[in-house]
C-alpha positions, 0 to 999 in steps of 0.5 A: 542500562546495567543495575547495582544492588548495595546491602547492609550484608553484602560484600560490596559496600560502597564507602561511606565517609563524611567527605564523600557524603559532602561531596555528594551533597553538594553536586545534588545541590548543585544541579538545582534539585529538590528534597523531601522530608517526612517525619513519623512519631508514634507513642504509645503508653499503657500503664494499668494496675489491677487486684483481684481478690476473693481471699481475707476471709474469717469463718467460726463455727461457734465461738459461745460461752457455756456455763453449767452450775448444780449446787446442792445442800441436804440436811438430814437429823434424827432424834434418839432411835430414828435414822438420817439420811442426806443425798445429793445426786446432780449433773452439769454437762456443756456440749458444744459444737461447731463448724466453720467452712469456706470456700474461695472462687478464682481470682484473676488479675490483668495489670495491661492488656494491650494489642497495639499495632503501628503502620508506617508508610513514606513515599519521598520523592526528589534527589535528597530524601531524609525519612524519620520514622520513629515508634515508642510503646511503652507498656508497664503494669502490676497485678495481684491476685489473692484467693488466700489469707483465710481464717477457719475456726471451727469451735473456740467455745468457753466451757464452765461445768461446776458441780458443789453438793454438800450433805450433812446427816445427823442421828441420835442414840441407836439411830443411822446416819448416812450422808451422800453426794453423786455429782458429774460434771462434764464438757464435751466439745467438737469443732471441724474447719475447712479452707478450699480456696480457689486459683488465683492467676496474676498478670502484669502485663499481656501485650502484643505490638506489631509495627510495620515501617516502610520508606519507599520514595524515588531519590538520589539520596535517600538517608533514612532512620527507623526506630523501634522502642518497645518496652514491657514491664510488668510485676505479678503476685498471686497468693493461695496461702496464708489460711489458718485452720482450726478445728477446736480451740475451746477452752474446757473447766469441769469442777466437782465439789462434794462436802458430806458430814455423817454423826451419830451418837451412841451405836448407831452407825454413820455414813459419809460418801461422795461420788463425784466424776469431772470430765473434758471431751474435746476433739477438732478436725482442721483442713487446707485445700489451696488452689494453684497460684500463677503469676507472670510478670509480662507475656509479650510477643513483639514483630518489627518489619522494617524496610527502607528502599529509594529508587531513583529514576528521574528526568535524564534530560537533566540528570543524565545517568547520575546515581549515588547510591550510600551504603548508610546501614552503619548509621541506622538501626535496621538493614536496609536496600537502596537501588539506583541507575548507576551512572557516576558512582562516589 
């Protein structure tokens, strides 16, 4: 008995046309033989979303509004040789400070996670074999993942120093007259903010599929169709960005308001004066750690094995030495091996 291998590759392909394969069908038919049919499906479908946020977050130090008023009024007179005197001394000050912090974790987000394996086995028998063996997966998801989007203020205080004196001296003949104000008016503000996000990793699909398909039977004929259809879609968005800080966004008024009136009649002498100071301090420090940000729209591995042999070897009594064998790899989607005794060849 001599055997004959036939391949997808090989260089000896037997010919393969309708004709040929009606022919051979009917002599099958024609001996009274039987056939066997299998038909394999699988679908497979995973579609997920997910969100993973530890961002959108709004930090501030000291958002107050601070007023500080000193109004004064001082009168002084005199009659004939006395003397007036007329003061005001007096102080408004605001000190305002602040701090602002935030400090993100990591965020991860996974749309699908699938590990998805299909075995297809078919063990036909008779002298036609027709096999299908079909897989489908389908796996599609979104991901985001945000650890961004902060807001830091670490003062955006309102500040309101007012300082309003007036003085008014008044003496008579030979006397002294003096009228004075000292005032100070004065804001001093501070502010520190800080972002430190964390990573933030997006995924939008992580997906292994392994499918094994084998079609192993004892037949003349043996036509036999393997199918695989994986399909991985995936979006991912991971954002660390879009924080805003602000060390000191206050707003700072210091007023100073002095009126000092000095009369004296005759030789005396007058004195009018006014000392008077209107001071801002403002200082802010701002910083903006971000983490990394990843994102992967699909992370797939995929294997196939695919295998498709038909050997026959029935009853010779009936059948004697008959063998066809069809080279059907121009009809399939996979390469294939089919063996048989070869007797008659088509």
């Amino acid at each position: 008995m001599t055997e004959r291998i036939f391949t997808g590759d090989g260089a000896r392909k037997a010919p393969l046309t309708l004709a040929v394969l009606a022919a051979a069908v009917a002599i099958v038919l024609a001996l009274g033989t039987g056939s066997a049919s299998a038909d394999q499906s699988a679908d497979v479908t995973n579609d997920g979303e997910a969100v993973a946020n530890t961002g959108g977050n709004v930090a501030v130090g000291n958002a107050s509004d601070n007023d500080a008023d000193v109004d004064q009024d001082a009168d002084a007179h005199s009659g004939d040789d006395g003397d007036a005197v007329a003061a005001n001394v007096g102080a408004a000050a605001n000190v305002s400070d602040g701090t602002a912090e935030i400090h993100t974790g990591d965020a991860s987000a996974v749309g699908v996670i699938a590990e998805t394996s299909v075995d297809q086995q078919s063990d036909g028998s008779g002298v036609i074999a027709l096999d299908d063996q079909e897989v489908h997966v389908d796996n599609d998801g979104e991901a985001v993942a945000n650890t961004g989007g902060n807001v830091a203020v670490g003062n955006a205080s309102d500040n309101d120093a007012d300082v309003d004196q007036d003085a008014g001296a008044d003496s008579g003949d030979d006397g002294d007259a003096v009228a004075a104000n000292v005032g100070a008016a004065t804001n001093v503000s501070d502010g520190t903010a800080e972002i430190h996000t964390g990573d933030a990793n997006a995924v939008g699909v992580d997906a292994e599929t392994s499918v094994d398909q084998q079609s192993d039977g004892s037949s003349v004929i043996a036509l036999d169709d393997q199918e695989v259809h994986v399909d991985n879609d995936g979006e991912a968005v991971a954002n660390t960005g879009g924080n805003v800080a602000v060390g000191n966004a206050s707003d700072n008024d210091a007023d100073v308001d002095q009126d000092a009136d000095a009369d004296s009649d005759d030789d005396g002498d007058a004195v009018a004066a006014n000392f008077g100071a209107a001071t801002n301090i403002s200082d802010g420090t701002a910083e903006i750690h971000t983490g990394d940000a990843t994102a992967i729209g699909v992370a797939a591995s995929v294997f196939v094995n695919q295998v498709s042999e038909s050997d026959f070897d029935g009853d010779r009594d009936r059948f004697g030495d008959l063998g066809i064998v069809f080279d059907v790899v121009d009809l399939v989607d996979h390469r294939g091996v089919w063996r048989c005794p070869v007797g008659a060849k088509i």
